[in-house]
N, C-alpha and C positions, 0 to 999 in steps of 0.2 A: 639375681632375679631381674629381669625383663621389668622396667616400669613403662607406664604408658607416656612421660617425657620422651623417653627412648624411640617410639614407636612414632612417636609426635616426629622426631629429626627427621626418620626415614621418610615417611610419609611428604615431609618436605624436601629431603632430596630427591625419590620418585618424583614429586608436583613437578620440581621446577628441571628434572632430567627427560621425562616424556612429556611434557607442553602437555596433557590431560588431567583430566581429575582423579583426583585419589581419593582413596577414603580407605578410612579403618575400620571394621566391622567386627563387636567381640564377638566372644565364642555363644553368647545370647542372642545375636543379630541384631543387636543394637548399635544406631553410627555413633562412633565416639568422635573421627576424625574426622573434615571434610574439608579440601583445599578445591576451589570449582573455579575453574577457564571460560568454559561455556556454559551458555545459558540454553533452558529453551522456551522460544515462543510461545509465550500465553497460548496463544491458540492451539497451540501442540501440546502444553502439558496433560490433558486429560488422555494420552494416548504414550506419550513418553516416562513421564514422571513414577510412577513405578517399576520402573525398569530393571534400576538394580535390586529393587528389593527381591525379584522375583528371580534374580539368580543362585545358582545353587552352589556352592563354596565348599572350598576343601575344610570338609569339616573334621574332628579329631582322629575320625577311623579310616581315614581317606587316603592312598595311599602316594598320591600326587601331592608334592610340596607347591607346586605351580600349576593353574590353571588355565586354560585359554575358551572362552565364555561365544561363541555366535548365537544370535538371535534373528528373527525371519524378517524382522526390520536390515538387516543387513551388517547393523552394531555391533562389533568387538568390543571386548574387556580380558584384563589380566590381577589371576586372582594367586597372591600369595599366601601359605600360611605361616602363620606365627607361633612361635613353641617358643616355651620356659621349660627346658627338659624334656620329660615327656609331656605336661601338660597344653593343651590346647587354647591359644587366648584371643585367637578370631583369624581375620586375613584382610591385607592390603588389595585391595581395587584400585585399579588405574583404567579410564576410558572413559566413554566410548571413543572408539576410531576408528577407520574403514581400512579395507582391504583393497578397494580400487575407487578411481575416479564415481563420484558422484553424477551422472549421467541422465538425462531425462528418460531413458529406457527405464534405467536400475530403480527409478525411484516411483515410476510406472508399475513396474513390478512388484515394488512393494507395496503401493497402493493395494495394486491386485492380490496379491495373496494375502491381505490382513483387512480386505474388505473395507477398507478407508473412502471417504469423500475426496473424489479427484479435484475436487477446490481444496484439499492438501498441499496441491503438488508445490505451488511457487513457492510457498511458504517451510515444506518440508526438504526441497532444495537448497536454499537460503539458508536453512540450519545446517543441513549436512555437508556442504562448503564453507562452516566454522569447523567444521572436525580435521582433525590428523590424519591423513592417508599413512599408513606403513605400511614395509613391503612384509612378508614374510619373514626374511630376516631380521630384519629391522623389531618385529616384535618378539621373534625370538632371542634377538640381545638384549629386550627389555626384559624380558621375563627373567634371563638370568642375569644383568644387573638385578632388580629385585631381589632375587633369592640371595644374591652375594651380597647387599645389605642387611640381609636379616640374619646370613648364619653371622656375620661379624661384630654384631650393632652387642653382643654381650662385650667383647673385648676393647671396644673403644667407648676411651674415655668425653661424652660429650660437652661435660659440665666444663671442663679446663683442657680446651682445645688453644695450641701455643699460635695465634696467631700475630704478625705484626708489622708495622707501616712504614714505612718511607717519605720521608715530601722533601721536591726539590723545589727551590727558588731559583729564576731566571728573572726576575725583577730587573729591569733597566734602573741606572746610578742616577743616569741624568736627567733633570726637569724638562715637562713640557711645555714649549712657548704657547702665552694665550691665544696667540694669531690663530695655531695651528687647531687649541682646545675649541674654540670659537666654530672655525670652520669645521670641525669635524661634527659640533654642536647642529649645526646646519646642515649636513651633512642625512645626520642621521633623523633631523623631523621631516625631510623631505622623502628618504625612502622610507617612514612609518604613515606617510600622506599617500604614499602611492599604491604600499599595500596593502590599504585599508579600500583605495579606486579599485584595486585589482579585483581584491576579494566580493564589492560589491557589484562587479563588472561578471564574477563567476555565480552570484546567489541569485542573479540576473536570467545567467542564461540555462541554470537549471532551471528555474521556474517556468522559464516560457518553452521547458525543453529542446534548448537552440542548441546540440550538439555541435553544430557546425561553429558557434561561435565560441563554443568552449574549446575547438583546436586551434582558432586563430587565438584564442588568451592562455593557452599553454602556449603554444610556439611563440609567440611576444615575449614570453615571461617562463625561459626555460629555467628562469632557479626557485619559481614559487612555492619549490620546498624547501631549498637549504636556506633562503633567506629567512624564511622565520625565524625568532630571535629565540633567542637559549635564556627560559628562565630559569633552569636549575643549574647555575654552574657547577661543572664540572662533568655533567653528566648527559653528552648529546642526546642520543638515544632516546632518555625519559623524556627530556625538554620536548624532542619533536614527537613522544605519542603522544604526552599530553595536550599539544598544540592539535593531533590528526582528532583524540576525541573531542576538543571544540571546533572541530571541522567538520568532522561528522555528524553533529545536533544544528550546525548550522545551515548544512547541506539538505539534512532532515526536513527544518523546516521550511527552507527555499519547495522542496519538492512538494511537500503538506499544503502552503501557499501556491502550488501548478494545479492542486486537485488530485493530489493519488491518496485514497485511504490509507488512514492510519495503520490498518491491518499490515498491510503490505509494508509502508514503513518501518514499522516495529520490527519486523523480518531483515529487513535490508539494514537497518540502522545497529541491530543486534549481532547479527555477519561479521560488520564491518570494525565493530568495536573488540572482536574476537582476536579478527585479523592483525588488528593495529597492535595490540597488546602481545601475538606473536612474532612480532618482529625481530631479526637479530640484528638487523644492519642499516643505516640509511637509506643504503639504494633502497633496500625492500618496502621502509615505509615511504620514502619516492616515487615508489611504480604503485603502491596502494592506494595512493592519495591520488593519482593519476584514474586509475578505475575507479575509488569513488564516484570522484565528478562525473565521469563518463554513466557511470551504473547510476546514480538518482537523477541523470538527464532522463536518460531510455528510460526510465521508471513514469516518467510524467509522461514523456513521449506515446508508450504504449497504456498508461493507465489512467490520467489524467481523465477527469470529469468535470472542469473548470467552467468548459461551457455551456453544461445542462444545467435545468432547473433542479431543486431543492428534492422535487417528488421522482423524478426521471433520474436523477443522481441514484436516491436511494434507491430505484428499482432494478437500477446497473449492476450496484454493488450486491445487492440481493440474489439476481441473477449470477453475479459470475461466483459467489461463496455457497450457491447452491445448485452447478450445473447438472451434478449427479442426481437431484433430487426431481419428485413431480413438479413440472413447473407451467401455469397455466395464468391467463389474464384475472381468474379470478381467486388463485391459490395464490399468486404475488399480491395486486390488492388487498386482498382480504389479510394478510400478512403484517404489508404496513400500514394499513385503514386506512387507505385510499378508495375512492369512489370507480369502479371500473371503468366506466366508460368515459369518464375525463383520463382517468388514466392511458386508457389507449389512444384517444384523439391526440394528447399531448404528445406519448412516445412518439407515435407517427410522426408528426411535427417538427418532431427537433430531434428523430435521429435519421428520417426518411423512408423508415423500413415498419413495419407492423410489429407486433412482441413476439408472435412466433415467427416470423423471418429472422429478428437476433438472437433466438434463443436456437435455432438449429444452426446457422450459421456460427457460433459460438461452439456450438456440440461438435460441428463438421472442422473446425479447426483447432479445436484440442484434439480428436482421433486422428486428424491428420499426424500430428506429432507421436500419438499412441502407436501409430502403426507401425513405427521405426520401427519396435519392441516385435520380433517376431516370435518370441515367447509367449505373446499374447493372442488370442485367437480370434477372431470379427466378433461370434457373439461377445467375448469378453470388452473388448473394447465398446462395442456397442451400449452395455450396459453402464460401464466406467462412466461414461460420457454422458448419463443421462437417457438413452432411448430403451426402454421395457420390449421392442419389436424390433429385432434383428431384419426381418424383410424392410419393416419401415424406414431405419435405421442405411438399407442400401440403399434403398428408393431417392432419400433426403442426401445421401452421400453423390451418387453419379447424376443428380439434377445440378447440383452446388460444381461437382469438379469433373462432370462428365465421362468418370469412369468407374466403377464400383469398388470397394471398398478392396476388395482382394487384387485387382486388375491395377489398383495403383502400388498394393505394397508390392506386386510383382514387377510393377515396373521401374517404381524405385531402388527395388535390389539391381534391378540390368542397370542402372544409373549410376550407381554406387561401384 
């Protein structure tokens, strides 16, 4: 008889064989199991977080031992069932993971068909560049690894699995002279003093979003990853994620300190801690650690609020987490009890423009991006975006970019 031990191994060899989440599901749909990689963004869970429950499983009378799961968010899943004989005792879930590159179009598109807030988009990118791309194939050997753990998991034995060790010693015979202990003593507080200058030479230049200076301090310091020191002997790999995720909260909050909302952190910081935990190899978390920096520079660079005031801050962040939404001088006020008419003397003031010049200007440069998507049609984008009048919606587009709305994606495609 199949015990749920048994089910427990599988489910951990899926985990840790498709880099996804697993879960065991009985034959009542209730989770008994859950091994989880990825997370998702507070802000997303009211929209993701049910997801698996609402898939449909190969249930007892079903006559596929293996399932493959799409949904209109674009999300794959792989659904195995599980038998003790004939009886039916639930199915293994592994996912989500995509099928193609995560694409500002693809995720446009998803927006658009599931009727979402296009202040989604950064944040529902940022998660879905934590997930697994696989090809076709590639899910299809998952599915049936799967299935070939489950028809075999009766005949092996897990409880007294015959493993066993090895250790070699290369220890040197001879003593070390003090001269040499000494200086190497020295040695090593002098490069622990430089990589601590370094580090705060990089928390430096994300905050002030000085890309430029973060290539001259990678190219100074092309080993600013492998020097990090290894506190887990014997085990590189772990040593250097654990070091990328104190890299990453630190990087967080160098960027938090430039002015970019936490929202958007929380997205980025979440990505990154996916990524790191993916890893199989040095180089990879090498080149990860390398677009970190880069990626919480340009985060401050493009989001940074540092040098508005307190009330003007909030009216930014307002504005860009509710572009799709009515937005007016006195539906923003009145939102964050603010007084209207200071409030617009002030925006004027310290951003140079009136609140409805940033709020369609904001509109005309997200549909600029929308329009790549030629899936999507001028009213659609129109609305995505924020404008309820498709004519108004041209009018605001060819004053800003002086060609209308259709006249550019056509000229874009000759461009392309």
């Amino acid at each position: 008889m199949m015990e749920l031990t048994n089910i427990d191994h599988i489910c951990k060899f899926a985990f840790h064989f498709s880099n996804m989440d697993t879960y065991f599901i009985d034959e009542k749909l209730n989770f008994k199991l859950q091994y989880h990689l990825s997370s998702v963004p507070e802000s997303l869970q009211p929209y993701f977080s049910n997801m698996v429950n609402n898939l449909t499983l190969a249930g007892p009378d079903s006559s596929y031992d293996v399932l493959f799961h799409t949904n209109s968010y674009c999300l794959n899943f792989i659904s195995a069932k599980v038998t003790d004989g004939d009886r039916y005792l639930g199915s293994i879930l592994v996912g989500p993971y995509l099928l193609e590159e995560p694409t500002i179009a693809m995720i446009e598109s998803v927006i658009s068909d599931n009727k979402l807030a296009i202040s989604l988009k950064n944040l529902m990118k940022e998660y879905y560049l934590t997930l697994p791309i696989l090809s076709t194939y590639k899910a299809t050997t998952t599915a049936e690894f799967l299935s070939y753990l489950i028809s075999t998991c009766h005949t092996y034995n897990f409880s007294n699995p015959r493993i066993g060790t090895l250790t070699y010693n290369y220890q040197k015979e001879e003593s070390v002279p003090f001269e040499l202990i000494k200086e190497n003593s020295m040695h090593v507080i002098d490069g622990i003093e430089k990589r601590y200058r370094r580090e705060n030479d990089m928390m430096h230049a994300v905050e002030t979003g000085n890309i430029e200076l973060c290539k001259t301090i990678l190219d100074e310091n092309k080993a600013v990853v492998s020097s990090m020191s290894e506190r887990i002997p014997g085990d590189a790999l772990r040593s250097i994620k654990n070091t990328g995720f104190v890299l990453n909260t630190l990087l967080r909050k160098a960027a938090e300190r430039g002015g970019v909302h936490p929202i958007y952190l929380d997205s980025l910081s979440s990505k990154y801690a996916v990524q790191i935990e993916k890893c199989t190899s040095l180089q990879q978390t090498s080149e990860l650690y390398y677009s970190m920096l880069f990626g919480y520079c340009d985060a401050v660079r493009k989001l940074s609020l540092k040098n508005y005031s307190s009330p003007i801050r909030r009216t930014i962040e307002y504005i860009r987490l509710n572009l799709n939404q009515e937005l007016s001088l006195d539906s923003i006020s009145g939102a964050l009890n603010l007084n209207s008419y200071e409030l617009s003397r002030q925006f004027k003031k310290e951003t140079g423009i009136n609140m409805t010049e940033y709020i369609n200007n904001r509109r005309i440069n997200e549909a600029v991006y929308i329009l790549k998507n030629k899936n999507m049609s001028i009213t659609d984008v129109a609305f995505t975006v924020g404008f309820n009048d498709v004519n108004y919606f041209t009018k605001v587009f060819k004053k800003m970019k002086g060609v209308t709305p259709s006249e550019y994606r056509k000229n874009k495609r000759s461009a392309d």
